[in-house]
N, C-alpha and C positions, 0 to 999 in steps of 0.2 A: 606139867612136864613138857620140858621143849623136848623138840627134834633137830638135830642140826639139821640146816638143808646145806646142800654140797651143790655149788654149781662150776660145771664144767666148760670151761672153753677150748672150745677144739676148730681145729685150723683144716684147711683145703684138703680133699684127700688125692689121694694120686689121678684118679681116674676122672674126676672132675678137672685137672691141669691140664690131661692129655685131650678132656673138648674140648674145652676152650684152646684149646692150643690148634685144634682141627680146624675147629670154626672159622679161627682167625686165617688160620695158612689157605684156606678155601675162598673167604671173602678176597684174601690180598690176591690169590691166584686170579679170580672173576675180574677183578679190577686190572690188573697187567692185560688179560685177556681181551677185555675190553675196548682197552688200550691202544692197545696192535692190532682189534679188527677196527676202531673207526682210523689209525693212521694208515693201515691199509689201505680201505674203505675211500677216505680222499685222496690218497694216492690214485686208485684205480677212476676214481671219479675227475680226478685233473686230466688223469690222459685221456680217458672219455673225452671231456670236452675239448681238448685239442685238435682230438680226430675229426672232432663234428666240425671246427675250424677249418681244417684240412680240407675237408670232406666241402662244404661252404664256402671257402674260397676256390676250388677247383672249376664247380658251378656257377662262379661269380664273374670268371675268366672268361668264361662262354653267352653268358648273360649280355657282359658288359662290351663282348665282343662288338666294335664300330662295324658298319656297312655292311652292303653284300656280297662284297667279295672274301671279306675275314666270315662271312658265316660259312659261303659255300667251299670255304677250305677245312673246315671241321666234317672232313670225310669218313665214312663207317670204319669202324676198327676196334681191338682192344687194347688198350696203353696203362703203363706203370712206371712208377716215380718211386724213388728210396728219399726218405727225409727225416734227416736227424732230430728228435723233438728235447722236451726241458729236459725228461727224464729215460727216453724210451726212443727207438728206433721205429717209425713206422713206412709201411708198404702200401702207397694208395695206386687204386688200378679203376681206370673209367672205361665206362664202352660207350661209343656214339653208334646210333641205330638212327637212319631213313626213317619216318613215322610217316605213310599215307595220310592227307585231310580225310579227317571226319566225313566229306561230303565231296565231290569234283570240284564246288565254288570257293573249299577254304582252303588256307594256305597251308601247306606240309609242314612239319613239323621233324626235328629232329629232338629224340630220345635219350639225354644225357644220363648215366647210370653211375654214382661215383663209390667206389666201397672204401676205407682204411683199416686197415689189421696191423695189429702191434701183440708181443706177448706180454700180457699180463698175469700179474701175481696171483696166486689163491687158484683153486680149486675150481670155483666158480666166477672168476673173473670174466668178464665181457670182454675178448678179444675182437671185435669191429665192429664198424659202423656204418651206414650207407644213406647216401642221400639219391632223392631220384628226381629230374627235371625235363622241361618240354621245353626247347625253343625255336622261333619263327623268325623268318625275316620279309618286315612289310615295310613298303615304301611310308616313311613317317608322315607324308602327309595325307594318308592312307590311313591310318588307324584310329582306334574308335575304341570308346568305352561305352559300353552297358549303362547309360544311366537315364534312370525313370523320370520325367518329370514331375513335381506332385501331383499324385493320383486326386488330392480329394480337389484339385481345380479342375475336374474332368467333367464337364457334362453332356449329355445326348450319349451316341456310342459310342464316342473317341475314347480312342486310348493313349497312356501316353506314352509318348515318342522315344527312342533313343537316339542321340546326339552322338558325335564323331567329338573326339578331344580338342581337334585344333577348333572348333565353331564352339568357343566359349558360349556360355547362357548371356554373359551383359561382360563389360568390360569391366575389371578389377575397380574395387569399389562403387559401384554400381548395382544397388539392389533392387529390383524389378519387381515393383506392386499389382501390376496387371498390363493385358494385351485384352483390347475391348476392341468389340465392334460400334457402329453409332446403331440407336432404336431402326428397323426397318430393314437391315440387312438381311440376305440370305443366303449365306455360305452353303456351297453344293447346286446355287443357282445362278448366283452372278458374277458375273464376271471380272469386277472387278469392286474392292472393298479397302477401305479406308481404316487402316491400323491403328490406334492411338497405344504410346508406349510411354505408363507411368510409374516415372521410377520414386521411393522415398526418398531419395538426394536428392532430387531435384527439384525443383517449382513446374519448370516448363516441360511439356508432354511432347515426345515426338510423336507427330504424324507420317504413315507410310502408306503409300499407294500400292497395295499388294495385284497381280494378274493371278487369273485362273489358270493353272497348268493345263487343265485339260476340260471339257466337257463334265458337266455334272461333277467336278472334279473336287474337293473340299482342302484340297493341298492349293497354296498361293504361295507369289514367288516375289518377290523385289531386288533389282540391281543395284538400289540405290545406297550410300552408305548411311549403315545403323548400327546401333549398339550392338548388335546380334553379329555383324558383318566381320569374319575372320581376313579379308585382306581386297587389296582392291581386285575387281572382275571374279569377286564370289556373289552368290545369287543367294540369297536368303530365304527358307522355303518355310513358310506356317501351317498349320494344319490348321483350320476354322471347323467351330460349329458352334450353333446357336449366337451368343453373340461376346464367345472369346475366342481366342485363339493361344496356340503353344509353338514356341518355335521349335521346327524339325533339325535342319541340316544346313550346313553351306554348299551348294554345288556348285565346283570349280571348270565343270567344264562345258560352262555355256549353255545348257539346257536342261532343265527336268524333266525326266519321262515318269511315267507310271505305270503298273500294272494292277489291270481292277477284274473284279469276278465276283462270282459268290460262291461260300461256302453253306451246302446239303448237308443233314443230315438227318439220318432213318434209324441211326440207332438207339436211340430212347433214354439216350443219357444225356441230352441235351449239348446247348452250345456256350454255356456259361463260361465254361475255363477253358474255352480254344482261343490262344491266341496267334496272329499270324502275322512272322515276319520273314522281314529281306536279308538276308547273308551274305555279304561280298567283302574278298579281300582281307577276311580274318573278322571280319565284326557283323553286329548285325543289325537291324533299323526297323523295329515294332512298327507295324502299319495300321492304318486307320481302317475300323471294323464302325460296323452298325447293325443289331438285328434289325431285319426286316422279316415282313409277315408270312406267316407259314405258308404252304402250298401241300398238292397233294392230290390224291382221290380219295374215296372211300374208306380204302381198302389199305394207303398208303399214306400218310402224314410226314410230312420232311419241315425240319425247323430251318429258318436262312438266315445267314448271315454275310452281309454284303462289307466288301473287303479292298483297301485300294494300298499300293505301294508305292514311297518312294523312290525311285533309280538314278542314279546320276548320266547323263551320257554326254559328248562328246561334239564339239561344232566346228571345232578347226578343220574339217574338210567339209563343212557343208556352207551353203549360202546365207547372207545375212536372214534373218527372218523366215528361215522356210523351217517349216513340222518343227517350231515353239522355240528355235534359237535365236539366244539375244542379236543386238547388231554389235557389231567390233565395238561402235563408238560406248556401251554399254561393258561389254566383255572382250579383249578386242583376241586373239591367235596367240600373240607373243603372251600373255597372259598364262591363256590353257597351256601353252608349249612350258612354260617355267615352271606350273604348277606339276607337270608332269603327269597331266593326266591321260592314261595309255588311250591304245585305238579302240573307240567304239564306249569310252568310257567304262562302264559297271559290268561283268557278268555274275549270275551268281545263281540265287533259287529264293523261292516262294516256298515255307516250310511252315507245316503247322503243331504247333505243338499244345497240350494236354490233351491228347489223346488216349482215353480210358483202358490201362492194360488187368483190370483186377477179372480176376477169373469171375464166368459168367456175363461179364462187360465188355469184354475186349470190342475194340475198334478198328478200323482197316479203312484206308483211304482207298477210293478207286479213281484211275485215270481213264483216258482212252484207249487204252492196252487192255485192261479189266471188261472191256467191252466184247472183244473179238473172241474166235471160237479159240477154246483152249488147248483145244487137241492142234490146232495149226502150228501154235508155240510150244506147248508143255510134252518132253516126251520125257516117260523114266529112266527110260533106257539109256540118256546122254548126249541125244542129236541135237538139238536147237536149245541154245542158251536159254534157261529159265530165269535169269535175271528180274524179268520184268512183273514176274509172279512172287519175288520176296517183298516183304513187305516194306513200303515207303511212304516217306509223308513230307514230301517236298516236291517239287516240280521247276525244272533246271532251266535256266536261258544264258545264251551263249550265240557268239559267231563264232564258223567257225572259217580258217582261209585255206583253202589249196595254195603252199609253197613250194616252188621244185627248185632246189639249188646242188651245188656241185653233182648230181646225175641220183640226187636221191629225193623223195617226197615227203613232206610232213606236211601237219595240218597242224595249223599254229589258231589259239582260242582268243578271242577280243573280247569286248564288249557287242552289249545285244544293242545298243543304239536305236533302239525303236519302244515305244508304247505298246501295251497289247489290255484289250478289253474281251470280258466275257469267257475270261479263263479259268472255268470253274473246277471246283473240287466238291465231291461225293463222300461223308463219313457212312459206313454200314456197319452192320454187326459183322465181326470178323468169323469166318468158318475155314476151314480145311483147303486150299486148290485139292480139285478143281470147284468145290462149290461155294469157293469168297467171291470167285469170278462168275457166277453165276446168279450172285446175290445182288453182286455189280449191274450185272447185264440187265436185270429183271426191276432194281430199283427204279434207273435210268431209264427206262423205257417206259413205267408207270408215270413217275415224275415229268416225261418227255425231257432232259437234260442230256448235256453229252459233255462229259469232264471233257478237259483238255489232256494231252498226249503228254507222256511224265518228261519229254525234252523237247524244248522249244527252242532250234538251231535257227543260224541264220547263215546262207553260205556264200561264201567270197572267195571270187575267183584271185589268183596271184597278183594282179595290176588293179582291182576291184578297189574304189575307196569307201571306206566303210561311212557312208553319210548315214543322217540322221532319216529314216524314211516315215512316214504318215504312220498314225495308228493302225492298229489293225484290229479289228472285232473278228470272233470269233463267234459265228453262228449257228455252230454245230454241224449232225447231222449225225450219219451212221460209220459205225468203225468198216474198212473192209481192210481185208487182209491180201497179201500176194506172200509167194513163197516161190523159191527159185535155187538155184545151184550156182555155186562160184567155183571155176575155175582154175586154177595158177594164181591165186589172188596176191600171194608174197606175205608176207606179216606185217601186222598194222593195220590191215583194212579194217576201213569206217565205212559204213553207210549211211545216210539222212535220207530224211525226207523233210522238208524245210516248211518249218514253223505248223507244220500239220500232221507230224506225227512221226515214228520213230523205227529203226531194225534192231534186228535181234540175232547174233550169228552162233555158230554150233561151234563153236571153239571157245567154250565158258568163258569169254572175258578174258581171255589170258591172249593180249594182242601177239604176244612169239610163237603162238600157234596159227598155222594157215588152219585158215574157215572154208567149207564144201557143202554149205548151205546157211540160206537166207530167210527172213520172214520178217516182214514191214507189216504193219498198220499206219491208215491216212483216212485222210476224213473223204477223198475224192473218190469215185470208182474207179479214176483210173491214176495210179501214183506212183510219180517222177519220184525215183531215186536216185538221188547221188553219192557218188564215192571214190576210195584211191585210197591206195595202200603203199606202205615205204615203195615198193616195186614196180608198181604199174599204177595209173598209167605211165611208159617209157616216149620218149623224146623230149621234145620241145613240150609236152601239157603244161598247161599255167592254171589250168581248172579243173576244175570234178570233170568225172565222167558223168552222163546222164543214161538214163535208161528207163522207159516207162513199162507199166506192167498192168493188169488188170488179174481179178481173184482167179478168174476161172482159166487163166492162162501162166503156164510157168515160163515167163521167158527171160531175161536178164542175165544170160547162165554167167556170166560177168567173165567173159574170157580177157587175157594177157591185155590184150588191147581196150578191153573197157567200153565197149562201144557194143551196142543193140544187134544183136545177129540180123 
């Protein structure tokens, strides 16, 4: 028996057309959607980068800004500009801001802030942008770049140098295989050592007769021309040890000085990563270190590190051959005058840096300041500037001149122009004032050491010509302190005490305020202070005032006239 079988074809039903028909108009929607947020999306992303154009060019204007006189016309202020763009209207508004140096030695710094605002599409669109910038203006032949010589050609304790931009490594194409001593030399001893400079270009070797800058000195110097030589009457300065050498610097202004010391330290992190350089005139020049052998009592273990700096100074007011400058026929005045190298040559600072800031480790340098009784400087209450109790880890040189022109006084800063030995520095474990200063006090006296005074001045009367003067050694001793009353002082008063230690005045630092008391430390019992303020002293002065003082006497009270009661 059959069955018929019956088969049915049956088509879409309603409700299956109406998804699909869902589906589809939601796919096409996402797609449109899409769409319009990525040409949004680049739209909003063009004008972005317009702005940042904007924004980059405005700072480019200031960068590219020629000389010093187009810098010191970019005066504080807030300014804006309307600029029509591809698509969009934008608003860019810059601020210049004064920026104080990092330190008294480096160069100011102005603050460029630039923002542009335009309105943009969407909800979430990015309506501005901001760029932010630092700029200086250093005499160009003055400037210097950061750069390491190869570390792994370094042996004994040197380290390696930083070089100034204009004192190339070798002249273009010229690639420099070694700086050798011959067998028998000894750099740090002798006086005078014989360079050989081989290059892979070349077959033949120069030879250079290098001089010792200084005593026990490991910096050597040549006038003669070399590969190394950035122009005529530069002085080409090596650092030697053992039996290579790296070159340092060109000095343009007829003599090398140095400053040498050693760096202590008691606080038990060792001296591995201290390293310690010179900073002048916006750059800075790594100095030649060497551990040396521990020292100590008992009771007291200090690691040392003996430490020397390159400095440039300054001959064109001093005599052929006198304290290490060349002779004209060598370097000759017209020379330094062109190169423009200012009076007194370099000032700057001795600064140490990896100093251990991780809790439980902290570290604090002490000078001669850290020596004296704390209660003489440090009050809570707001009397005598505590300045010299925050923490620092540099130590400053500088001349400084008494000026008196049209009926007013300034004190105008040079170059230190002199050498100084035995300028040491103390690392401790850092504690609280008053007992960091105490730690100071107590190390240094076990140790038997006397850091040097954290500002090392030199002072020049108005007519004074800032020569080149002998080294000076530093032999210590003990800090004492004076303390005294100023007068009618006027605003601006400075006081020194010259190359032996440093004042402290009760008007925080803020020279627009008159100061109504004093407080020096010096390494003498009894210590000449000098000083002068925009106001006093009045007439004809061309120089400081002087005024001597001892601890147990307050006298100085520095009236109008400036002169010793």
């Amino acid at each position: 028996m059959f069955n018929k079988l019956h088969v049915w074809q049956q088509g879409a039903g309603l409700i299956e057309v109406l998804a699909g028909t869902v589906v589809v108009t939601v796919g096409l929607l996402s797609v449109a959607s899409l769409q319009t947020g990525l040409v949004t999306g680049s739209g909003n992303n063009k004008i972005r980068s317009e702005a940042l154009a904007l924004a980059g060019q405005k700072l480019e204007e200031f960068n590219s800004a020629a000389g010093k006189t187009a810098y010191e016309a970019n005066i504080e202020g807030n300014f804006t500009d309307t600029i029509q763009g591809l698509n969009t209207e934008f608003t860019r508004t810059w601020a210049i801001r004064d920026d104080p140096a990092f330190t008294p030695s480096l160069t100011p710094r102005k603050k460029i802030s630039v923002q542009v605002i335009w309105e943009g599409e969407g909800p979430e669109a990015e309506r501005s942008v901001g760029l932010t910038s630092g700029i200086a203006w250093v005499d160009p032949l003055k400037t210097a770049v950061l750069t390491e010589v190869n570390a792994a050609k370094a042996q004994g304790g040197g380290v390696a140098p930083v070089k100034p931009a204009a004192a190339a490594a070798a002249p273009l194409g010229l690639e420099i295989e070694a700086l050798t001593l011959p067998p028998g030399t000894t750099p740090g001893k002798d006086k005078q050592v014989k360079l050989t400079i081989k290059s892979i270009n070349e077959e033949k070797a120069t030879i250079l007769v290098l001089e010792q800058i200084a005593k026990d000195s490991h910096f050597y110097a040549t006038a003669q021309l070399n590969p190394f030589a950035s122009g005529p009457g530069a002085i080409s300065v090596f650092e030697c040890e053992s039996l290579n050498c790296r070159f340092v610097d060109n000095i343009l202004g007829g003599v090398p000085l140095r400053i040498a010391g050693t760096v202590y330290s008691t606080s038990g992190n060792g001296l591995g990563l201290i390293q310690v350089l010179w900073s002048a005139n916006g750059a800075a020049r790594q100095c030649y270190t060497q551990l040396s052998q521990s020292t100590g009592t008992g009771t007291l273990q200090a690691e040392a590190l003996a430490y020397e700096c390159l400095v440039a100074g300054n001959c064109n007011v001093t005599a052929d051959g006198v304290n290490g400058c060349y002779p004209d026929t060598a370097v000759a005045d017209e020379q330094i005058n062109a190169y423009r190298v200012p009076p007194g040559g370099e000032y700057g600072a001795v600064g140490l840096l990896g100093l251990n800031d991780q809790a439980g480790h902290e570290e604090q340098v002490c000078f001669l300041e850290n020596l004296a009784d704390p209660a003489i400087f440090y009050n809570p209450s707001g009397g005598l500037n505590t300045a010299y109790l925050e923490p620092a880890g540099k130590r400053n040189y500088a001349a400084k001149r008494f000026m008196r022109e049209n009926g007013s006084n300034q004190v105008q800063t040079e170059g230190i122009n002199r050498s100084y030995s035995g300028h040491d520095f103390l690392i401790s474990a850092k504690a609280l004032t008053p007992a960091g200063n105490q730690i100071c006090k107590d190390h240094a006296s076990l140790l038997a050491i006397t850091p040097a005074p954290r500002d090392i001045t030199r002072t020049l009367a108005q007519a004074q010509a800032n020569t080149v003067l002998p080294e000076k050694f530093s032999s210590g001793g003990a800090a004492h302190t004076v303390t005294g009353l100023v007068t009618r002082s006027g605003v601006g008063l400075s006081l020194f005490v010259a190359e032996s230690g440093s004042c402290y005045l009760n008007n925080a630092g803020v020279i627009s305020t008159e100061a109504s008391q004093f407080a020096c430390v010096g390494l003498e019992p009894e210590v000449l202070i000098e000083g002068a303020s925009a106001d006093y002293p009045q007439g004809d002065a061309s120089a400081f005032a002087e005024c001597s003082a001892k601890p147990a006497e307050t006298i100085c009270a520095w009236p109008e006239s400036f002169v010793k009661p």
